[in-house]
C-alpha positions in Angstrom: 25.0 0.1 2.4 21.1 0.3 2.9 19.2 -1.5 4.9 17.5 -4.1 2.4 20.9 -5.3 1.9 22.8 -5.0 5.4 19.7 -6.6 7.1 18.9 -9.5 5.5 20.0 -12.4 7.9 18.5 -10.5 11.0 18.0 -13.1 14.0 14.6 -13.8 14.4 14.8 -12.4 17.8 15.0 -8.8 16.8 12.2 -9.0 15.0 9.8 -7.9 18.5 6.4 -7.3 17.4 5.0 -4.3 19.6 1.6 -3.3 20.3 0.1 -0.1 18.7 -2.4 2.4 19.3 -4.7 4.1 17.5 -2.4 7.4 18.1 -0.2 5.4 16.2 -2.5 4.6 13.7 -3.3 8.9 12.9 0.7 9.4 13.4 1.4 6.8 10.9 -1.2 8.5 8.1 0.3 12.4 8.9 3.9 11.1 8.2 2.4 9.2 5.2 0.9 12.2 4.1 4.2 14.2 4.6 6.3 11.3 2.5 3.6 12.4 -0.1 3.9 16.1 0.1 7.7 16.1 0.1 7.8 13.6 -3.2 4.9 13.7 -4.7 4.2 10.2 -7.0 0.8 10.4 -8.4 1.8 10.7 -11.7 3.2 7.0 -11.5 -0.3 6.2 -9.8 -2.3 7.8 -12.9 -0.5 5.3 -15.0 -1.6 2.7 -12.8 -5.0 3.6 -12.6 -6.1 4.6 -15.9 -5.2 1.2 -17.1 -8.3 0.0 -14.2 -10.2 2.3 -15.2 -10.4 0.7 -19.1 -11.0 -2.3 -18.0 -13.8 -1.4 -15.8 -15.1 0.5 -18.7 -14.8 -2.6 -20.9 -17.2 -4.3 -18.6 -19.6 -1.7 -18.1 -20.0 -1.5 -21.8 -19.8 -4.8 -23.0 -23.4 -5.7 -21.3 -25.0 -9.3 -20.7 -23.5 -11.3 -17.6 -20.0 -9.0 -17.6 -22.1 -7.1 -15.6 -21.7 -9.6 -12.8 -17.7 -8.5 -12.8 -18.2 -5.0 -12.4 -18.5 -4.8 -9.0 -16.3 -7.4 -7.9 -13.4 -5.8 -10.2 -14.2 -2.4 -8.5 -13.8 -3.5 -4.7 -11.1 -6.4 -5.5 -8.3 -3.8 -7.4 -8.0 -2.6 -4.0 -6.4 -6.3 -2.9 -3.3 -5.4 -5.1 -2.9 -1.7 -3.6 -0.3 -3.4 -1.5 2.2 -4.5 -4.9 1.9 -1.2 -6.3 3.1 0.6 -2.9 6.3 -1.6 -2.9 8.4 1.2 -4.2 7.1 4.1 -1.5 8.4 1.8 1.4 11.9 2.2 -0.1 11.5 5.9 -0.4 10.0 6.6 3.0 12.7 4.4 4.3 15.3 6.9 2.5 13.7 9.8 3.6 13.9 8.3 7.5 17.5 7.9 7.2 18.3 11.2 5.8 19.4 9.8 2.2 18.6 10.7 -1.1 14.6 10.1 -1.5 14.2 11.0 -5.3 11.2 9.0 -6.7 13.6 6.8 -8.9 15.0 5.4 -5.6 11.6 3.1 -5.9 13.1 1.2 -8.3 16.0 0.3 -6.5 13.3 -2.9 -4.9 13.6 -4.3 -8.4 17.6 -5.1 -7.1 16.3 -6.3 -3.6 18.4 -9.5 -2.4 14.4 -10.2 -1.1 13.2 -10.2 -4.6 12.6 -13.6 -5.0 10.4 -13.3 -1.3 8.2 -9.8 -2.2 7.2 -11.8 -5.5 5.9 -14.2 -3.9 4.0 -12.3 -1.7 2.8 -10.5 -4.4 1.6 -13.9 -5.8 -0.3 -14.7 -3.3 -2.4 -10.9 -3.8 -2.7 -12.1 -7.2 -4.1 -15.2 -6.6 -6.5 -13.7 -3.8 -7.7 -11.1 -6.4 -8.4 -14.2 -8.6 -10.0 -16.0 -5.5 -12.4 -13.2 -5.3 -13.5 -12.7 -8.7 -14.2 -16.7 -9.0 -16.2 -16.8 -5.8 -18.2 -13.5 -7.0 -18.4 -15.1 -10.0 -20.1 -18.3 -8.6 -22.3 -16.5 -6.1 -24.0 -14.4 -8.8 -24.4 -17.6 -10.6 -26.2 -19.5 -8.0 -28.7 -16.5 -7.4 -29.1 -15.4 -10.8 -28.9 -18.1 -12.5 -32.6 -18.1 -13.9 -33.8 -14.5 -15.2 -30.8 -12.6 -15.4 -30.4 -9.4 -16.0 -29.2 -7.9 -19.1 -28.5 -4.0 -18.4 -26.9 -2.4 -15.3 -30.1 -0.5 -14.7 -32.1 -4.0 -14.4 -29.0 -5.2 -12.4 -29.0 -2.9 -9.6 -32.8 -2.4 -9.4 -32.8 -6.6 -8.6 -30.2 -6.3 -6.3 -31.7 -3.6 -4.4 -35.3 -4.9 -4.3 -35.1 -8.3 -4.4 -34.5 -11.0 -2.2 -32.2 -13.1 -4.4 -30.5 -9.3 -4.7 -29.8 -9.3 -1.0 -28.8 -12.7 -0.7 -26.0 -11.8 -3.4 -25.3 -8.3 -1.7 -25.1 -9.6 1.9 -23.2 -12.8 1.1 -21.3 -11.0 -1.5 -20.1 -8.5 1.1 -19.2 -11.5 3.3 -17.0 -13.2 1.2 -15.2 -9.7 0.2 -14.6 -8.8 3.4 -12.9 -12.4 4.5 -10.5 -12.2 1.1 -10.1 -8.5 2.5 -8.9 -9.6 6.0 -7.0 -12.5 4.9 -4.6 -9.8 2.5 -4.9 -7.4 5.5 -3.3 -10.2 8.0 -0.7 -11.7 6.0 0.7 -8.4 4.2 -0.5 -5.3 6.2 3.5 -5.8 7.5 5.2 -8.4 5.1 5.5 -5.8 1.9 8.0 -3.2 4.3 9.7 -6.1 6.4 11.2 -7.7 3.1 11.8 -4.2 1.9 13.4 -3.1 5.3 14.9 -6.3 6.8 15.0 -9.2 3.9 14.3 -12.7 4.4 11.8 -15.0 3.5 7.8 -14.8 2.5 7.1 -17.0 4.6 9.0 -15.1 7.7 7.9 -11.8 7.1 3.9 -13.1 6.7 4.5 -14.6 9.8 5.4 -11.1 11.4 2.7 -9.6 9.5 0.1 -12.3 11.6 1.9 -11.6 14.6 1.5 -8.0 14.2 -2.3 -8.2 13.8 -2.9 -11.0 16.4 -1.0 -8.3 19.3 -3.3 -5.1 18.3 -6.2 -6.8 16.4 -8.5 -3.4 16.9 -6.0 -1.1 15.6 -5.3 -3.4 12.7 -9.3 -4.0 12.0 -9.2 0.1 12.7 -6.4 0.9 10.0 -8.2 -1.5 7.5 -11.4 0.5 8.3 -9.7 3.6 7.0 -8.0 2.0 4.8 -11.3 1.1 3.0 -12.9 4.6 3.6 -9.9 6.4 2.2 -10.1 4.4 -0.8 -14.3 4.7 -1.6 -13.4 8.5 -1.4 -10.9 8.5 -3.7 -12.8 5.9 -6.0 -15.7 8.3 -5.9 -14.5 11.1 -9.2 -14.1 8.2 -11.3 -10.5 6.5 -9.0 -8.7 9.7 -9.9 -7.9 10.9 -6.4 -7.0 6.9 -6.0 -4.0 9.2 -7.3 -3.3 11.0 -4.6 -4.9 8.0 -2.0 -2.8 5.6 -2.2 0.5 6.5 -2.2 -0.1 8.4 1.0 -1.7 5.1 2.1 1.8 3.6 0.8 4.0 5.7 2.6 1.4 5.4 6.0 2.0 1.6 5.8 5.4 1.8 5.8 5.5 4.4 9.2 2.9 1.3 10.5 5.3 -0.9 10.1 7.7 0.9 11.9 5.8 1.7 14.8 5.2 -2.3 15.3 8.3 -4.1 14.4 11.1 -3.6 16.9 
């Protein structure tokens, strides 16, 4: 019987939230990157990409104030990395126990008895992603409300020169980084607990703070290289997002390991 379903009324006081280092943080990506190596899933993240990449496209192309979206949809994509990892915590967990870790095994979280709990969480990216765009969305309004501009040259030139440009890139930057620490607090653990252990959304959030409150450095470190891992893959056009974030995927999941008990 696996784990998802033998686990799912675990007391509360097993779940021991444990202090990590940043060893632990540099152990947790090499095993990641040995999931990766071992079964190899970018293919399934080319799908998910290429569809990111139109719609990015779409905006760059379609001028006037879509501009304003462009980067916002850019940075914010990476706020759903999380939902699109669901199915690499099932394989890594496989792969720890010595069972069959084929890549169709991912699929096996669609049959979860937690479900009902992982969409929610996954809600709750969702609705941050939207969160984001809306607030980037009004921000650009209030500063460039008078005088846009109409091409991404003109765009960019004002942002970089001007001081209603810095005022939206500072403040911008602001706001993206609190949606990016809010996701990074309540999921960084939640996605692999419900996978691993069950329960509720609410529960395995809760672990998820818990997890971040005990090492808040490593946690601010991980989403630190998190971020950098994911401008260098972003960087030829989000193809090696391919290769990026499923090692990110599988990394999480040997994270989450190394702080739940």
């Amino acid at each position: 019987m696996s784990t998802t379903m033998s686990t799912k009324s675990t007391p509360k006081s097993a779940d021991q939230v444990r202090p990590i280092t940043f060893a632990d943080i540099a152990d947790a990506l090499k095993k990641g990157a040995a999931d990766f190596w071992a079964r190899p899933s970018h293919y399934i993240f080319l799908v998910l990409i290429y569809p990111i990449v139109g719609i990015i496209l779409a905006v760059w192309t379609s001028g006037g104030e879509l501009f304003a979206l462009l980067y916002p949809l850019a940075t914010g994509f990476a706020l759903l990395g999380p939902i699109a990892a669901i199915g690499l915590y099932e394989i890594s967990r496989r792969r720890e126990q010595g069972l069959d870790d084929h890549p169709r095994h991912a699929f096996k979280v669609l049959r979860s008895p937690a479900l009902k709990s992982i969409l929610l969480v996954a809600l709750l990216l969702v609705a941050c992603f939207v969160g984001w765009l809306l607030a980037a969305g009004a921000l650009y309004q209030h500063y460039f409300r008078v005088d846009a501009p109409t091409t991404l040259t003109a765009l960019i030139q004002e942002t970089l020169t001007t001081s209603r440009g810095w005022g939206l890139l500072m403040w911008g930057n602001l706001i993206g980084l609190c949606f990016a620490l809010f996701v990074l607090a309540t999921t960084v653990i939640a996605f692999p607990y419900l996978v691993d252990r069950g329960g509720g959304a609410g529960r395995a959030i809760g672990i998820s703070l818990r997890a971040v409150m005990t090492s808040p450095a490593q946690f601010i470190g991980w989403g630190i290289v998190v971020a950098a891992l994911l401008l260098l893959g972003s960087i030829p056009f989000f193809v090696g997002l391919a290769i990026v974030l499923p090692i990110l995927g599988h990394a999480t999941w040997h994270l989450y390991r190394k702080t739940v008990a």
